[in-house]
C-alpha positions in Angstrom: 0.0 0.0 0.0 2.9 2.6 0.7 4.4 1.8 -2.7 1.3 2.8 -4.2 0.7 5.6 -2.3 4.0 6.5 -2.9 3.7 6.3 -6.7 0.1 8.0 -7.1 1.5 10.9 -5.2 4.5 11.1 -7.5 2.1 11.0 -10.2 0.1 14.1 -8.5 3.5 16.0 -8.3 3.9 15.5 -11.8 1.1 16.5 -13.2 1.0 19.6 -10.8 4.1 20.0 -13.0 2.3 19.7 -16.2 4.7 16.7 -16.9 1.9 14.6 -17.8 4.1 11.7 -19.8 6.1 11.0 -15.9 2.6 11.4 -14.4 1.1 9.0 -16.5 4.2 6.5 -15.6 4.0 6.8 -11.9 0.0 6.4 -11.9 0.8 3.5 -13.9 3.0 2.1 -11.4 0.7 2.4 -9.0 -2.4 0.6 -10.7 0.0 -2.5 -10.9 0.5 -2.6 -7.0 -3.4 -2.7 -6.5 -5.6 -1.3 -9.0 -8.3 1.4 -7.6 -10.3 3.5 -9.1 -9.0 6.9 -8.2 -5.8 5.8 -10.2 -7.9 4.7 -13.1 -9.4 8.4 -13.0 -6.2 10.1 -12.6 -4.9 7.8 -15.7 -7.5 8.7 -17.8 -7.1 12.6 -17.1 -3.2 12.2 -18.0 -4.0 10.5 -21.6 -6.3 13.1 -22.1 -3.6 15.9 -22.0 -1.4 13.1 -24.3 -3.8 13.3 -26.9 -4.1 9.3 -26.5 -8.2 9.5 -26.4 -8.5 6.0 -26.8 -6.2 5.0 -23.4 -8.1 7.6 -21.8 -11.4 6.4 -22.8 -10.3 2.9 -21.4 -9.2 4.0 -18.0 -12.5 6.1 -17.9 -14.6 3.0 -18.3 -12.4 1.4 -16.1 -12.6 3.5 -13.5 -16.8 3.8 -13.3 -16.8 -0.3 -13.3 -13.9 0.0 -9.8 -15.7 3.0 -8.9 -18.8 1.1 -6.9 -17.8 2.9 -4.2 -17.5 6.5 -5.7 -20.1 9.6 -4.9 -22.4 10.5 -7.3 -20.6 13.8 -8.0 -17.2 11.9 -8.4 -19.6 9.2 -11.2 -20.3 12.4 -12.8 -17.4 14.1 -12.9 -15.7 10.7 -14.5 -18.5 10.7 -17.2 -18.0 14.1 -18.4 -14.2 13.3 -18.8 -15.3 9.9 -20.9 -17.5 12.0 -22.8 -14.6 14.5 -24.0 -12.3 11.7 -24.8 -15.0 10.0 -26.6 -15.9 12.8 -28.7 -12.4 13.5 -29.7 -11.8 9.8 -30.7 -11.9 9.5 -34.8 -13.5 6.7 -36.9 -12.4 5.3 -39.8 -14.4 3.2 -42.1 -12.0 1.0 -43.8 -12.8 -0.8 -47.0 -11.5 -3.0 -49.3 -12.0 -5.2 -52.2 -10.7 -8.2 -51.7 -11.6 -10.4 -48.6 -9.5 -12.1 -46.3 -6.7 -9.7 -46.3 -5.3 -8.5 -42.7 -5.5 -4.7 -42.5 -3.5 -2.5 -39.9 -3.4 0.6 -38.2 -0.3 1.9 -37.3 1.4 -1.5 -37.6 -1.3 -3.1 -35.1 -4.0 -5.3 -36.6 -7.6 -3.8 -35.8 -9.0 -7.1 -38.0 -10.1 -8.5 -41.7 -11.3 -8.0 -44.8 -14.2 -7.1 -44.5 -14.5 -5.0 -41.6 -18.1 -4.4 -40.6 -17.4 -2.1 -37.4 -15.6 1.3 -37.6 -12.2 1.6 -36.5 -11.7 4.1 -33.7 -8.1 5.8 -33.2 -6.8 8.6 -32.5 -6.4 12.4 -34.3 -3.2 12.4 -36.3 -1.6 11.0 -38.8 -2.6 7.6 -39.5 -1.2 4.5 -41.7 -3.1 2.1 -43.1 -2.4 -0.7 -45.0 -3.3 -4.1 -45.9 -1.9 -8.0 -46.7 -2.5 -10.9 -48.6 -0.6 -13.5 -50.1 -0.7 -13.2 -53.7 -2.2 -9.3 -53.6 -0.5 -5.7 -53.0 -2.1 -3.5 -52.0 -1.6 0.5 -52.0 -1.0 2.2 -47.9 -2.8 4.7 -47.1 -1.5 8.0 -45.0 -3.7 10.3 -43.4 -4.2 13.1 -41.0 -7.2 13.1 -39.3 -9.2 15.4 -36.8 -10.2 15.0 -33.6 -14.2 14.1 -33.7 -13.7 13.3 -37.2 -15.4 10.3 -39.3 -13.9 8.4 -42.7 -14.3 6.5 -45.2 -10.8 4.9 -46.3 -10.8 2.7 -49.5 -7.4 0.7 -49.9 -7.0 0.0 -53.3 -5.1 -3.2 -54.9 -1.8 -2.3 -57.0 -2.2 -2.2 -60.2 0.4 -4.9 -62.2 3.4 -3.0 -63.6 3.6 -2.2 -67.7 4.7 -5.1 -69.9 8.1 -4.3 -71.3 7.9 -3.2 -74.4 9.2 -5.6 -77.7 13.4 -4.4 -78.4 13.3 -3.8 -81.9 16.7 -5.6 -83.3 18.5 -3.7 -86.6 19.2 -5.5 -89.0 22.9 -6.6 -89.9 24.5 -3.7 -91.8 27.0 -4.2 -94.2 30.7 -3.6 -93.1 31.7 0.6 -93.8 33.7 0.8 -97.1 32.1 -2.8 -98.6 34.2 -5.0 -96.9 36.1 -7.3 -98.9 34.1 -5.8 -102.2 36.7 -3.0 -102.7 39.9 -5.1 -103.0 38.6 -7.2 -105.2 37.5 -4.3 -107.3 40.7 -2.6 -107.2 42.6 -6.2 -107.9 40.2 -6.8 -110.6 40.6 -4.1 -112.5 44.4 -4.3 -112.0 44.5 -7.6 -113.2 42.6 -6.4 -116.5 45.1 -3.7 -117.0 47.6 -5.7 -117.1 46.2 -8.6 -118.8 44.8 -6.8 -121.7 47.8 -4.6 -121.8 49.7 -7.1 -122.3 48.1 -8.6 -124.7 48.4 -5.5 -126.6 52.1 -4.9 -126.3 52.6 -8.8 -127.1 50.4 -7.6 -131.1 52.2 -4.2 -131.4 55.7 -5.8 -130.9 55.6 -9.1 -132.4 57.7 -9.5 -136.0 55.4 -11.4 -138.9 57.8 -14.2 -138.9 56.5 -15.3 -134.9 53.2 -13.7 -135.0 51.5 -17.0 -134.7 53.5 -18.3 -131.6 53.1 -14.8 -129.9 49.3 -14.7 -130.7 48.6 -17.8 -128.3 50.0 -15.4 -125.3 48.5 -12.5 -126.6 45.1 -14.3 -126.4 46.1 -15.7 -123.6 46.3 -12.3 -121.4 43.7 -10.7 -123.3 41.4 -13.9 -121.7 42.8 -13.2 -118.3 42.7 -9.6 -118.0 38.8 -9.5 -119.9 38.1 -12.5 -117.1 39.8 -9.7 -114.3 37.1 -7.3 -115.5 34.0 -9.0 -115.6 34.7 -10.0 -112.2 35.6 -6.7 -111.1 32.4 -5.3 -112.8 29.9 -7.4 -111.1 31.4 -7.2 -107.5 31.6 -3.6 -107.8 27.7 -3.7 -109.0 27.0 -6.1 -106.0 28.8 -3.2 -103.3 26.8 -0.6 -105.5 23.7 -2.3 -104.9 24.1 -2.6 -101.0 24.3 1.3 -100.4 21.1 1.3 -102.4 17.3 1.1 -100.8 15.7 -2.3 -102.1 13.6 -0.8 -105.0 16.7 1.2 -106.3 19.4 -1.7 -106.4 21.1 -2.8 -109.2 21.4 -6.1 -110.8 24.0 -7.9 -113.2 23.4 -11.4 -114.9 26.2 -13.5 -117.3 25.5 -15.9 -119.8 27.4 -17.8 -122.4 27.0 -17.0 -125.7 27.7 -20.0 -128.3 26.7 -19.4 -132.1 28.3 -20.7 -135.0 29.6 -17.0 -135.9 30.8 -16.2 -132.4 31.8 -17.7 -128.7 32.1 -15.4 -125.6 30.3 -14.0 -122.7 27.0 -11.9 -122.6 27.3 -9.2 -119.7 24.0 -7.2 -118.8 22.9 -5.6 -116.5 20.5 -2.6 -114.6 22.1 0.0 -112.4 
């Protein structure tokens, strides 16, 4: 009984004070060594001055169910006080979509999906939020007023955006052609020389070994007209890569065999 004398009046002291966060503690103290319901009264006074409406609404109620003893001007004194926390408590109507999901308050769990009774807390900023396997759900954050009533709809998150298709480029041809160029340039070497040589082989043969020369002048004038047809269709085949599709050229070959003349027919559109 000292001990909880000796707490309550620390409690007193402190309020007196205006510390009402040590007065709280000390009447606390002194409910645990025997509960009465003076304490409970004094209790619910200091959560009042907190701000905690609900606490102080519990040790209100409290209090008038100790209190069989208590005057009639101390009952009525104790249901004034309830009546002020009561009206500052705030209500919250919480609703969702989906059943079965565990919604809290502040991190504490006030029930489930769906809730039929309002949720009572008190003024402040509140946190809501909600959790199902399988479901996400958006939190809600509020501030709410004292005496204030809500309706508070927690809404299911909606799936993220499909990623959308990579488009892949095409292969482009190698800068400068590639391998296209040398052969070109080899090509039409080649042809130089062959059909140069041919030439030099006519202008510079005596009449006495024209027929023996003739075979090598032939002979280079085949290579280096060979040299060029080759050099002529890869260089329209690199021409036709730097072109769009409905501009590119095209070359085709074909033997020609007659009894007037042999050879090779070159043609082409550029």
């Amino acid at each position: 009984m000292e001990e909880q004398k000796r707490h309550f009046k620390a409690g007193v002291a402190a309020a007196d004070a205006g510390d009402w966060a040590q007065a709280d503690v000390e009447f606390a103290a002194a409910w645990d060594v025997k509960p009465h319901y003076k304490i409970a009264w004094a209790r619910g006074g200091a959560k009042i001055e907190l701000g905690k409406y609900r606490e102080a609404t519990a040790q209100l109620e409290a209090c008038l169910r100790e209190g069989t003893k208590m005057t009639k001007a101390e009952r009525k004194q104790v249901e004034e006080l309830l009546a002020e926390a009561r009206a500052k408590l705030v209500k919250l109507h919480i609703r969702l979509s989906v059943p079965g999901a565990e919604i809290r308050v502040d991190g504490e769990p006030v029930g489930t999906s769906p809730l039929e009774a309002d949720v009572i807390v008190d003024p402040g900023q509140r946190s809501i939020a909600a959790t199902k396997p399988g479901v996400k759900f958006v939190p809600v954050t509020l501030s709410v007023s004292p005496g204030q009533a809500m309706n508070v709809d927690i809404e299911v998150e909606p799936p993220p955006p499909a990623p959308l298709p990579v488009k892949k480029d095409a292969a482009k041809p190698a800068e400068g052609g590639g391998w296209k160029p040398w052969v070109v340039g080899a090509g039409t070497a080649v042809a130089v020389t062959g059909i140069g040589t041919g030439a030099a082989i006519l202008a510079l043969t005596p009449a006495e070994s024209w027929d023996e020369n003739m075979k090598w002048a032939m002979t280079s004038f085949a290579v280096g007209g060979t040299a060029a047809i080759g050099a002529i269709i890869v260089g329209a085949l690199w021409a036709t890569e730097k072109k769009p599709a409905a501009q590119r050229s095209a070359v085709w070959v074909a033997p020609v065999v007659s009894g007037r003349e042999n050879g090779v027919w070159l043609g082409g559109a550029f």
